[in-house]
C-alpha positions in Angstrom: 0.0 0.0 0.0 1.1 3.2 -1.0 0.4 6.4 1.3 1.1 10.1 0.8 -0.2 12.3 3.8 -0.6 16.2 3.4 -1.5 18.1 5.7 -3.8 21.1 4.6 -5.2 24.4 5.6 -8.3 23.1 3.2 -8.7 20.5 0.7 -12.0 20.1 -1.4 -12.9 17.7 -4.1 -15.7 17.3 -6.8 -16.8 14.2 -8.5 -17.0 14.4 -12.1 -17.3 11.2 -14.1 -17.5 7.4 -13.8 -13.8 5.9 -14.1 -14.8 2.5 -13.6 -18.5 1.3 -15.2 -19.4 -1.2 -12.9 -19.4 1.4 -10.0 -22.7 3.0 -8.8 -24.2 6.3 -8.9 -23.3 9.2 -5.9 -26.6 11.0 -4.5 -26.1 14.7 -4.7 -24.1 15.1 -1.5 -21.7 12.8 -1.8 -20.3 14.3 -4.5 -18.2 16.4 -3.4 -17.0 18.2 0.0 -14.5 20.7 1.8 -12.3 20.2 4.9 -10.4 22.5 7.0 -7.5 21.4 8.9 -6.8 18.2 7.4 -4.8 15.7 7.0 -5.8 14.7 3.4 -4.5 10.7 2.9 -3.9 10.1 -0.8 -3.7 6.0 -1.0 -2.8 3.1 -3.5 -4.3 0.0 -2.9 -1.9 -2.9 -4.6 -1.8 -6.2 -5.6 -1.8 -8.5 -2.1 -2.7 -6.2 0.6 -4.3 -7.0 3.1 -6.5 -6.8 5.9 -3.6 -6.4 8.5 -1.6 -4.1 5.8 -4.8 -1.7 6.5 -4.4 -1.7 10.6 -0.5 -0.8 10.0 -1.5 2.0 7.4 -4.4 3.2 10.3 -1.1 3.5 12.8 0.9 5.3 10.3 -1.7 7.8 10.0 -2.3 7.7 13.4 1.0 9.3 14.5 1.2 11.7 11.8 -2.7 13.1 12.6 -1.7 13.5 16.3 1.7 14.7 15.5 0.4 17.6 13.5 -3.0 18.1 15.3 -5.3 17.7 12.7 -9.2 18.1 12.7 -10.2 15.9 10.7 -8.8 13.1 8.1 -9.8 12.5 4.9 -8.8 9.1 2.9 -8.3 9.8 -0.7 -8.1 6.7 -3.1 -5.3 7.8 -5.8 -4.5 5.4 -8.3 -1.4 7.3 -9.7 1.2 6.3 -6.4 1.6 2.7 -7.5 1.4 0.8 -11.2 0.5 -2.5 -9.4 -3.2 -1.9 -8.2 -5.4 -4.1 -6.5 -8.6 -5.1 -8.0 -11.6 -2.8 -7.4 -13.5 -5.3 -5.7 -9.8 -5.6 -3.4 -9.4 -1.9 -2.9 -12.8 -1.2 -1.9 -12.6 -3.9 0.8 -9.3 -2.3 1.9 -9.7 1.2 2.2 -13.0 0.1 4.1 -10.8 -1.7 6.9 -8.3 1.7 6.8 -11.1 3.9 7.2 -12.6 1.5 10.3 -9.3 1.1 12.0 -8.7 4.9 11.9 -12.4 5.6 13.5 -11.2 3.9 16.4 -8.8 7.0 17.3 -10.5 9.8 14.8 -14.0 9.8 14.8 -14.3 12.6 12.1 -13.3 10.6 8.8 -13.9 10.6 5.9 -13.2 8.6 2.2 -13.7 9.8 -1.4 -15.6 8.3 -3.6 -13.9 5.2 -4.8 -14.1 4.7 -9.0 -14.8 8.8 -10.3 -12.2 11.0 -12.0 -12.3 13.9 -9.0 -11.5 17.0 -9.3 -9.3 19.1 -6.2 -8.1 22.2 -4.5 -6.2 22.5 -1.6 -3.6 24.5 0.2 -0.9 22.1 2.2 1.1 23.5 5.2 4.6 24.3 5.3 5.9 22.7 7.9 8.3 20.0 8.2 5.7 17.0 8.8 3.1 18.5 6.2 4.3 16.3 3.3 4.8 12.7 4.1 5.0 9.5 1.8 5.0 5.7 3.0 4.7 2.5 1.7 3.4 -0.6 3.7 4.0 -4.4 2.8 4.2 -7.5 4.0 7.7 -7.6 4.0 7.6 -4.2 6.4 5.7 -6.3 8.8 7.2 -8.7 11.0 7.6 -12.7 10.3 4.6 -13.9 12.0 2.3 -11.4 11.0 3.9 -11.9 7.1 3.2 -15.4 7.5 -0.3 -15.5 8.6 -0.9 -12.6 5.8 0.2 -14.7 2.6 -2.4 -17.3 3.6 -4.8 -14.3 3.6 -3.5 -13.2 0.6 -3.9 -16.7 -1.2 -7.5 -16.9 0.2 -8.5 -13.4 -1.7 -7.2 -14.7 -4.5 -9.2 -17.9 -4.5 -12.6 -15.9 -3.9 -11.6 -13.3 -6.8 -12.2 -16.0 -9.4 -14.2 -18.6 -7.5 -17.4 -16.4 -7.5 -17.7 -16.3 -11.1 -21.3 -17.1 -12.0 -21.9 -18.1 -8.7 -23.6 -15.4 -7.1 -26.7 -17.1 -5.5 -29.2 -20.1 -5.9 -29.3 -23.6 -4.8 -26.1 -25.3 -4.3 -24.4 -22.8 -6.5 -22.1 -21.8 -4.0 -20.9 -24.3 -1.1 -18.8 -27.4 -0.1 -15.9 -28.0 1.8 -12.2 -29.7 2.3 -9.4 -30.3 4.9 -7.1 -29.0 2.6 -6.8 -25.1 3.5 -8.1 -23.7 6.6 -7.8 -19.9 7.6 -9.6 -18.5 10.8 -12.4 -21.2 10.5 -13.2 -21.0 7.1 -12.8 -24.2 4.8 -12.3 -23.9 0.7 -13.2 -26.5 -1.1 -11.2 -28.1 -4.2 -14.3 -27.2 -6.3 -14.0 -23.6 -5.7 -10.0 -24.1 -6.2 -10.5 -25.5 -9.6 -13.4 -23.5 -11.0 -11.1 -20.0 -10.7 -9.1 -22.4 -13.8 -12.2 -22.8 -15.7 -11.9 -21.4 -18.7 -15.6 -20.1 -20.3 -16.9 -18.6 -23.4 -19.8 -16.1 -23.0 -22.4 -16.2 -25.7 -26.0 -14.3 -26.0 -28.9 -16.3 -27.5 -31.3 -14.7 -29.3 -35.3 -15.9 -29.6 -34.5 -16.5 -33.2 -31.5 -19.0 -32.3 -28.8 -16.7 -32.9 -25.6 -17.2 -30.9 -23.3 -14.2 -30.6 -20.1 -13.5 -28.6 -21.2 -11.8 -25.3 -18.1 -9.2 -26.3 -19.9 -8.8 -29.6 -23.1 -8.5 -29.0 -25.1 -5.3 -29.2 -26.6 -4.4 -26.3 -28.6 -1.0 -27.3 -31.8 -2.7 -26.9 -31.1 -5.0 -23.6 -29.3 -2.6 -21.6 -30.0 -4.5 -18.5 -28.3 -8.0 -20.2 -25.6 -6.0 -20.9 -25.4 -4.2 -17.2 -25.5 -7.9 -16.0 -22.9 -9.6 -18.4 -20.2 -7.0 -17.7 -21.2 -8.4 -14.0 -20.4 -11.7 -14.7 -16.8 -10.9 -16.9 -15.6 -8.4 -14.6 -16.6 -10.1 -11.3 -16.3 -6.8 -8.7 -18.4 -8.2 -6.8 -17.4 -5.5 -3.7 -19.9 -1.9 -3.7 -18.3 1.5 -3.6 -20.9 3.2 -2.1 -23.6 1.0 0.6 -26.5 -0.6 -1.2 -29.7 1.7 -1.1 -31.2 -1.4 0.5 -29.8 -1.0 3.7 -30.7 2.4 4.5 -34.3 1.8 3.5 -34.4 -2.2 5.8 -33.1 0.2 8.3 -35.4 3.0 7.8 -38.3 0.4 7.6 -37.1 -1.8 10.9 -37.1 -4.6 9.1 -33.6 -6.0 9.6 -30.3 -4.8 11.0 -26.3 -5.7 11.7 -26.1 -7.9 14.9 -22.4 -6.6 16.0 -22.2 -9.2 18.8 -22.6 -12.0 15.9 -21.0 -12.9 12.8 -20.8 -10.3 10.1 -23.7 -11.1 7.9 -25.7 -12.6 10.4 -29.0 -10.5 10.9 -31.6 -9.7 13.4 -34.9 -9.4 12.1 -37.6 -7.0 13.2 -41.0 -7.8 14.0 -41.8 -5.7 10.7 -39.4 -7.6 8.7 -40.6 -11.1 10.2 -43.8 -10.4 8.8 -42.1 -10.2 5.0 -39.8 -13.0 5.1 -43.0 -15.1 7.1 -45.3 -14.4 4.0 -42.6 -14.9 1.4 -41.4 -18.1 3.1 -45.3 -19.8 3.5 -45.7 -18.5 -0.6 -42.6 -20.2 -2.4 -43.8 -23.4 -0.4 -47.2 -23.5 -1.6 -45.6 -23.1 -4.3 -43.2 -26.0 -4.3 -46.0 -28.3 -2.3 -48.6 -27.6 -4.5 -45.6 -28.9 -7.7 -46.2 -32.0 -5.6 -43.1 -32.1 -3.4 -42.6 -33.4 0.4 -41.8 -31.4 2.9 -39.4 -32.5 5.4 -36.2 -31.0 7.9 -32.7 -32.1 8.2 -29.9 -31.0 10.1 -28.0 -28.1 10.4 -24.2 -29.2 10.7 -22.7 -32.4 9.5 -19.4 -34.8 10.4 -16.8 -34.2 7.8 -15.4 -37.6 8.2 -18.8 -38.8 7.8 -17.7 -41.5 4.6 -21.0 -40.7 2.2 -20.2 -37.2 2.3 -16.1 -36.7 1.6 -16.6 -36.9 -1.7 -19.7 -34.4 -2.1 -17.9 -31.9 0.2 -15.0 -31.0 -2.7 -17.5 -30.6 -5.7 -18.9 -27.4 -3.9 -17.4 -23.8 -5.1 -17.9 -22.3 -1.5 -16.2 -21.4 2.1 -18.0 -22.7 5.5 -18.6 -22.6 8.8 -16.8 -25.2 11.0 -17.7 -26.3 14.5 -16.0 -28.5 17.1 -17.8 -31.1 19.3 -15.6 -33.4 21.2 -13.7 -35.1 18.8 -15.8 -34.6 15.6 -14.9 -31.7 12.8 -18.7 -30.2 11.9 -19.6 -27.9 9.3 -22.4 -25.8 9.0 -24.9 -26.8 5.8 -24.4 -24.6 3.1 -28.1 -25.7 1.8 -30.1 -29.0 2.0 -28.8 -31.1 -0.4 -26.6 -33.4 1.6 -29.9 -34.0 4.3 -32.1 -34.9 1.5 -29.5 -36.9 -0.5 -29.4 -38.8 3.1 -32.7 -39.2 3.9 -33.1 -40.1 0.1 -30.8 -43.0 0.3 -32.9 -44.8 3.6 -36.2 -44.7 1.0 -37.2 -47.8 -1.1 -38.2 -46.2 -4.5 -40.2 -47.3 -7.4 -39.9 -46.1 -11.0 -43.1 -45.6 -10.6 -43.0 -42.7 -7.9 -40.5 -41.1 -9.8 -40.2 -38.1 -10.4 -40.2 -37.8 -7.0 -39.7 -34.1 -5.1 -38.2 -33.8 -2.1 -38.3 -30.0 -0.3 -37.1 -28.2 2.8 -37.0 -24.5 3.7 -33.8 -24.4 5.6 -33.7 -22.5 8.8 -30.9 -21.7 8.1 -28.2 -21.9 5.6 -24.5 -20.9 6.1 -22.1 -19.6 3.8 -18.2 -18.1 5.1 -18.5 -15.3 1.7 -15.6 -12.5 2.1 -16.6 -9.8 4.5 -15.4 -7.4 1.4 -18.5 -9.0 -0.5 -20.8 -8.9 2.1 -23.7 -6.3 1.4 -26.7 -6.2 3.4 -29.0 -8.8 1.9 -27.6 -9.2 -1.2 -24.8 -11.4 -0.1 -24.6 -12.2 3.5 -22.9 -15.5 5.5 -26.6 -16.9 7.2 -29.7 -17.1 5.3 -32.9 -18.8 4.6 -33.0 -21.2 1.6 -36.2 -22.8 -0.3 -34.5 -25.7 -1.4 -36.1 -28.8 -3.3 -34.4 -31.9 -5.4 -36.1 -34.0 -8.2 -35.1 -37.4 -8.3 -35.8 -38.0 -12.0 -35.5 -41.6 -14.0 -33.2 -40.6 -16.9 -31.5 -37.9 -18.4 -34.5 -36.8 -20.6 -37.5 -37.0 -17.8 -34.6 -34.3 -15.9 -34.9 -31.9 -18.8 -38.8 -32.4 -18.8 -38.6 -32.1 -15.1 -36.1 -29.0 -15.6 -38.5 -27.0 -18.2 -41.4 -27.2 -15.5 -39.2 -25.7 -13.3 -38.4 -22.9 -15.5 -41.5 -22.0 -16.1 -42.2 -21.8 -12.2 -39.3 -19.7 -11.6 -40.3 -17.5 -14.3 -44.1 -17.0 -12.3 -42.5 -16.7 -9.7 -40.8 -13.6 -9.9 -42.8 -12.5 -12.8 -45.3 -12.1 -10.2 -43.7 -10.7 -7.8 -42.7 -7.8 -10.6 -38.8 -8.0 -10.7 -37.4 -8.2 -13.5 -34.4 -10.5 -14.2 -31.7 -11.3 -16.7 -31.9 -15.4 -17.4 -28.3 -17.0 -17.4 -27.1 -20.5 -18.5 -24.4 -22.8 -17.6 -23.4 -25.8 -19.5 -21.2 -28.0 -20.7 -20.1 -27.8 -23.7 -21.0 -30.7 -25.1 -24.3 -31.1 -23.3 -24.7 -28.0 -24.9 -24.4 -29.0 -28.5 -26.3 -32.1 -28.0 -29.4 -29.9 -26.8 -28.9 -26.5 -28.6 -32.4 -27.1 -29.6 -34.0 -27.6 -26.6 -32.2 -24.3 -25.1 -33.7 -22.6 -28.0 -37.2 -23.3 -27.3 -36.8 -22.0 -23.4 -35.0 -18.6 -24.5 -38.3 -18.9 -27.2 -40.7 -18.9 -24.5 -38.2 -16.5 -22.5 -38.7 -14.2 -24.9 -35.8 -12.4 -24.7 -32.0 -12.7 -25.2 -30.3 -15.1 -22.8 -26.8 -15.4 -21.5 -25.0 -18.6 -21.6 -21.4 -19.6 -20.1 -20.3 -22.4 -22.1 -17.0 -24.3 -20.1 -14.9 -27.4 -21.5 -14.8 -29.3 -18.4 -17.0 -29.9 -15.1 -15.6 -28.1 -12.4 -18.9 -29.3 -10.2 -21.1 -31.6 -9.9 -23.7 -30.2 -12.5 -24.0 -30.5 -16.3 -26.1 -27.4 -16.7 -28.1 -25.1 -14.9 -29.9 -21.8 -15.4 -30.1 -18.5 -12.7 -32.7 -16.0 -13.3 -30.4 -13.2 -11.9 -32.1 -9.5 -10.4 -29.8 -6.2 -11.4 -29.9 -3.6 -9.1 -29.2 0.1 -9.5 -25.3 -0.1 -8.6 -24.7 -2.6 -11.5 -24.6 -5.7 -9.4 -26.3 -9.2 -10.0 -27.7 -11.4 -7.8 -28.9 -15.2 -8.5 -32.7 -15.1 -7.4 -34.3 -18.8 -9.1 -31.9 -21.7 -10.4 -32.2 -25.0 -11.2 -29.4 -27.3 -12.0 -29.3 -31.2 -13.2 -26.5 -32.9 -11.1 -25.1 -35.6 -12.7 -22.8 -37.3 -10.1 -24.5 -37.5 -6.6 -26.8 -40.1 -6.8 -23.4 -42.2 -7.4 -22.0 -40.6 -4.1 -25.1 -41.0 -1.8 -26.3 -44.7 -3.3 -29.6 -43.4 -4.2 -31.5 -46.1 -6.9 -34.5 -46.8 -7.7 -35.9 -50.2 -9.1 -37.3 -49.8 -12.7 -39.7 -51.8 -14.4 -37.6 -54.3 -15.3 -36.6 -54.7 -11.3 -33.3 -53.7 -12.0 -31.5 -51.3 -9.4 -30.5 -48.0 -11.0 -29.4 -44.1 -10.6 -31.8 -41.0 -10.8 -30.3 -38.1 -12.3 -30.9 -35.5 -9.5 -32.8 -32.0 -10.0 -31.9 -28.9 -7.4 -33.9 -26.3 -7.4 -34.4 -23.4 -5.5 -37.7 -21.6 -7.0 -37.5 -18.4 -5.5 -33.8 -18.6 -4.2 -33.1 -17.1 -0.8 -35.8 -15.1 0.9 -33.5 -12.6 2.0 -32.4 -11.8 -1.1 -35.8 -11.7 -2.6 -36.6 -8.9 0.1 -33.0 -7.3 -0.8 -34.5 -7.2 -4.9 -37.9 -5.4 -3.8 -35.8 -2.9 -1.6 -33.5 -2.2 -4.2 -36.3 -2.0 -7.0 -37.9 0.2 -4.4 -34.5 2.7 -4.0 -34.9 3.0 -8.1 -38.4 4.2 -8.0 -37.3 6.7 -5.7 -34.3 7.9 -7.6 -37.0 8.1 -10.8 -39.2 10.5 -8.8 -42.0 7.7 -8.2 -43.6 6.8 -5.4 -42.2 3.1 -3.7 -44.2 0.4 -1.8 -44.7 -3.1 -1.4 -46.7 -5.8 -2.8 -49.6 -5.5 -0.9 -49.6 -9.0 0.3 -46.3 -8.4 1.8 -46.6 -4.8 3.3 -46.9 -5.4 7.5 -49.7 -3.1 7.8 -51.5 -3.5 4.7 -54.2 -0.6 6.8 -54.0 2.2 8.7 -56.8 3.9 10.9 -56.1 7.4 12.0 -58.8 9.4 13.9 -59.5 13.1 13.3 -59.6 13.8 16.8 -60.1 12.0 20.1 -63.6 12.1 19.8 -62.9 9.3 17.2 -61.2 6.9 18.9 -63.7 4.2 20.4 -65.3 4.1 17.3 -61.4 3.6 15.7 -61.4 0.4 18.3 -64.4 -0.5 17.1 -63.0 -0.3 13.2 -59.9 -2.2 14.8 -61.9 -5.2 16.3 -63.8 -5.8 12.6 -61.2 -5.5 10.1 -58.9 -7.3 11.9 -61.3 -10.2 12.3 -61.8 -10.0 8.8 -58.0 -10.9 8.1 -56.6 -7.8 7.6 -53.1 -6.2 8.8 -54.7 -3.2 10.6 -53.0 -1.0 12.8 -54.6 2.0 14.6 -52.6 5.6 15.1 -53.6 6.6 18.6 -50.5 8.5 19.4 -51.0 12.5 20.5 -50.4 13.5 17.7 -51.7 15.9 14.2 -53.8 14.2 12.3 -51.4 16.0 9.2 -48.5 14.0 10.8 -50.1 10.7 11.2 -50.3 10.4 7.6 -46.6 11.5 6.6 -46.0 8.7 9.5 -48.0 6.2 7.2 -46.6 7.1 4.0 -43.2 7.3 5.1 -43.9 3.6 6.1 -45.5 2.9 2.4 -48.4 1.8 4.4 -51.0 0.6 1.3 -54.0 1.9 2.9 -55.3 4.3 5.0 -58.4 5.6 6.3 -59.0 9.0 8.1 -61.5 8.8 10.3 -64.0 12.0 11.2 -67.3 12.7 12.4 -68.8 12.2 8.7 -67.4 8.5 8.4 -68.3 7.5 11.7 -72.0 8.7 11.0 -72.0 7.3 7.3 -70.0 4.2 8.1 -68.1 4.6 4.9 -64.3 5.1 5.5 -62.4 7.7 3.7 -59.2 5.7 2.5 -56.4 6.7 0.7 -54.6 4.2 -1.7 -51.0 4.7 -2.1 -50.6 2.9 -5.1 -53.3 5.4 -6.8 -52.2 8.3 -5.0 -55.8 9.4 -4.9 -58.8 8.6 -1.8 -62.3 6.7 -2.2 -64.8 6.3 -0.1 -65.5 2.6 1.1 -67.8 0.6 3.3 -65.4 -1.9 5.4 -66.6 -4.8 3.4 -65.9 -2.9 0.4 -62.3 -2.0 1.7 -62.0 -5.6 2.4 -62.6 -7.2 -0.9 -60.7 -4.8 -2.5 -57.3 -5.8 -0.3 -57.9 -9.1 -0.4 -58.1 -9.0 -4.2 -54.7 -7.3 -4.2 -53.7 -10.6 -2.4 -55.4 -13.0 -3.7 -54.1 -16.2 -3.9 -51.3 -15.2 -1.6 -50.9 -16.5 2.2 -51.8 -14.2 5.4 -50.0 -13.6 8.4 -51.0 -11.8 11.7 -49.6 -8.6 12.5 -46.7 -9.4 15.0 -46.3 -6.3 16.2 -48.6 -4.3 19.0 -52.0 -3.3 17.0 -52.0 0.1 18.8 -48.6 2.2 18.1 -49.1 4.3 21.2 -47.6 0.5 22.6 -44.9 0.2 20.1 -41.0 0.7 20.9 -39.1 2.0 18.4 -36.7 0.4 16.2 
């Protein structure tokens, strides 16, 4: 890492353009700013720092901002003080840990935008400490810290590549091996020998077309092409925080836990509501497709002899836990307690295909705290996840197709739009080019596919219906993949008609993917309709008050607890506003909660018993009888479960979040 501290009377800076594409738009005040008494810290980011290379730059800034009494530092990344720079993703990660280390003694910092060409003015002191340059490396360190630091540096390396096309869905990121351990954390061989793949990118058009992702024109798929330069350039790190958090924050819905894990969450009653509904709707989904519902374990023996093989054909880093003598691991989805419980059952060829489906309470994945971020990508979370046991090759790719198409209603309904990746073999690929033409047909639009040489997993092919948010970055929402190895592994057969014992090909699937990041997509589409000047909300369905009763006065309010009694008996989310408070506030209160629905009540409504209710989606008011506001919201949700509010009806009896 390269450092040059100056010490100014005033520095300020102005953002002016994007240097780097795949970094994310600056709202209006983070643009630019203006310090007095500074110690402005212009820094270089290179090829193998570190973690620990950041807490020794924190104490070389340290003594220089106490040395020259300094209000305030600023940390300015600067490019031009090194020619071997770290990748975005890298630097972003670093300067992070700089700028966290340095709040420990210097609460008033700040950092640059990360990725813009910025322009500057400043005016640097004259004394003898007021110009200062520095380079930190391992090598500066001593022995034992340099040691510990090239095994960091080998594990950044290996989750660089590794998370190529692997940013979410069933089993598309997991696994485990002995053979390198750092702090905890186990890497598989999989993950190892997928950063060697070597893929070709392609775009399929409807009409069967197969162009070069690099040549493709993207004028009229913007959003493909947003996603592609995603997948090639792999930053998967943010230079700014996700809109998403400030508004899960803003909403209590979920927020950091510091005395667990980094991304490990605690959820609000608010939030419980959303991931209760979403949870109960992807398995109605998946039961009513015919599958079983059952629950496995959370953490599994690595010596255990059915699973050593599995455990390497898994691109992913874990949890591990001790327990006497035994080395566990945390499940990194269900497949291994299905593939289990699958191998006690006595099948027929006649039961097949059969489904087999648990939502996992929870999941674990060990992703790099630099690609952490918020929902998106986080290290605990809660995972739909089903397997087909299918007869032969072709009933999988009958089996696989049904699946699309509920992936694709899926989200569909839920109104987020996605960009529709495939992976495959190559010569799986050629042997069924015809067959991917007909799903991109009924796609509809242009599809990306990764073609590779060689298996790096235990898949032939899968597809990811991937979400793009407004930074750039892609997330895997739906996948399916057919797995082509693992009924070998676990001993799962069947006996076919001719009362021969053989192998299923295996189908996992997670229809919806994980329901955190489901919630992360809506926030995110959310933050967009705000930046476009439109006016956010939920799916009505999902909103934890779906109504609102405010009274015009206290003269209202036993007739608002009688309104509170009914509606809520008639299965909706009602709350009631009872605080002492403007009427004129109570409603900025609901619509800064995007509360659907809400009804102002006055002397005229409780005489007429027709509510006057204001729809947010409409922006405009009606006037409804309560069985008339009643159809109309269960309309909205129709065919959609219903929870209970889980927070106090009356907000006069609510803590805040």
């Amino acid at each position: 890492m390269r450092l040059l501290e100056l010490h100014c009377d005033y520095f300020s800076y102005k953002a002016e353009r994007k240097a780097l594409k795949s970094i994310g738009d600056l709202l209006e005040g983070e643009k630019g700013s203006r310090f007095e008494n500074v110690l402005v810290v212009f820094t270089s980011v290179e090829e193998g720092d570190t973690a620990q290379i950041a807490k020794r730059a924190a104490e070389e800034v340290k003594k220089n901002f106490f040395e020259v009494k300094a209000k305030t530092i600023l940390l300015y990344p600067y490019a031009h003080l090194s020619s071997k720079l770290a990748k975005p993703a890298e630097a972003v990660y670093i300067l992070e840990e700089v700028r966290k280390a340095i709040v420990e003694y210097c609460k008033d910092v700040s950092k640059s935008p990360f990725g813009y060409y910025k322009s500057f003015e400043m005016k640097c002191k004259g004394h003898p400490l007021a110009e200062l340059s520095k380079t930190i490396t391992l090598e500066s360190l001593d022995g034992n810290i340099g040691k510990l630091e090239k095994a960091a540096i080998q594990e950044v390396s290996v989750g660089s590549a590794g998370e190529k096309g692997m940013e979410g869905g069933i089993g598309s990121a997991g696994g485990i091996s002995h053979s390198k351990q750092t702090s905890g954390e186990v890497v598989s061989e999989s993950l190892k020998k997928e950063a060697d793949v070597n893929s070709k990118f392609f775009v399929m058009s409807p009409d069967g077309k197969m162009t070069p992702a690099n040549d493709y024109d993207f004028e009229r798929n913007s959003n493909l092409g947003t996603f592609i330069e995603y997948e090639t350039r792999k930053v998967r790190a943010y230079a700014q925080e996700p809109p998403h958090i400030k508004l899960m924050k803003e909403h209590a819905l979920v927020d950091y836990e510091p005395a667990s894990d980094s991304g490990n969450f605690s959820w609000r009653p608010k939030g419980e509501i959303m991931k209760k509904l979403i949870e109960r709707a992807i398995t109605d989904v998946v039961v009513d497709y015919g599958a079983m519902q059952v629950e496995t374990p959370i953490m599994y023996d690595y010596a255990h002899p059915a699973l050593k093989k599995y455990l390497n054909r898994f691109p992913a880093r874990q949890y591990t836990v001790k327990s006497d003598e035994k080395d566990l691991f945390l499940r990194f989805a269900a497949c291994f307690g299905q593939f289990l419980l699958a191998h006690t059952l006595t099948i027929s060829h006649r039961q097949l295909p059969l489904k087999i489906y648990e939502l996992t309470h929870y999941s674990f994945r060990r992703e790099q705290s630099g690609e952490l971020a918020g929902l998106k990508r986080l290290r605990a979370f809660t995972m739909p996840d089903m397997h087909t046991l299918c007869k032969n090759l072709e009933d999988s790719k009958k089996e696989f197709e049904r699946q699309f198409f509920l992936c694709h209603e899926w989200n569909t309904g839920l109104q987020i739009p996605f960009e529709t990746a495939f992976r495959v073999q190559e010569d799986f690929f050629n042997e069924n080019k015809e067959w991917y033409l007909a799903l991109v047909k009924a796609l509809g639009k242009p599809a990306l596919f990764e073609i590779f040489k060689e298996r790096y997993a235990y898949f032939i092919t899968k597809f990811e219906m991937n979400f793009v948010d407004g930074a750039g970055k892609a997330s895997g929402l739906s996948t399916v993949q057919i797995d082509v190895e693992n009924s070998e592994t676990f001993d799962l057969a069947f006996t076919d008609e001719d009362g021969k014992r053989k192998r299923p090909i295996i189908l996992h699937a997670s229809i919806s993917g994980a329901v955190e990041r489901v919630i992360y997509a809506l926030l995110e589409l959310a933050a967009m309709k705000i930046k476009e000047g439109k006016t956010p909300m939920f799916p009505v369905w999902l909103s934890p008050t779906q109504l609102r009763i405010i009274p015009l006065s206290e003269k209202q309010n036993a007739y608002c607890e009688t309104l509170l009694k009914r509606l809520r008996a008639l299965g909706i989310r009602v709350d009631f506003d009872d605080r002492n408070e403007t009427m004129q506030k109570k409603v900025r209160d609901a619509e800064r909660e995007w509360i659907p629905y809400v009804a102002v009540i006055g002397e005229r409504e409780e005489a007429s018993g027709k509510l006057s209710v204001r729809a947010r989606k409409e922006a405009k008011g009606m006037n409804a009888t309560i069985e008339e506001l009643t159809e109309l919201i269960r309309n909205e949700c129709s065919g959609k479960p219903f929870e209970k509010l889980l927070l106090q009806d009356h907000l006069t009896m609510r803590p805040i979040f």
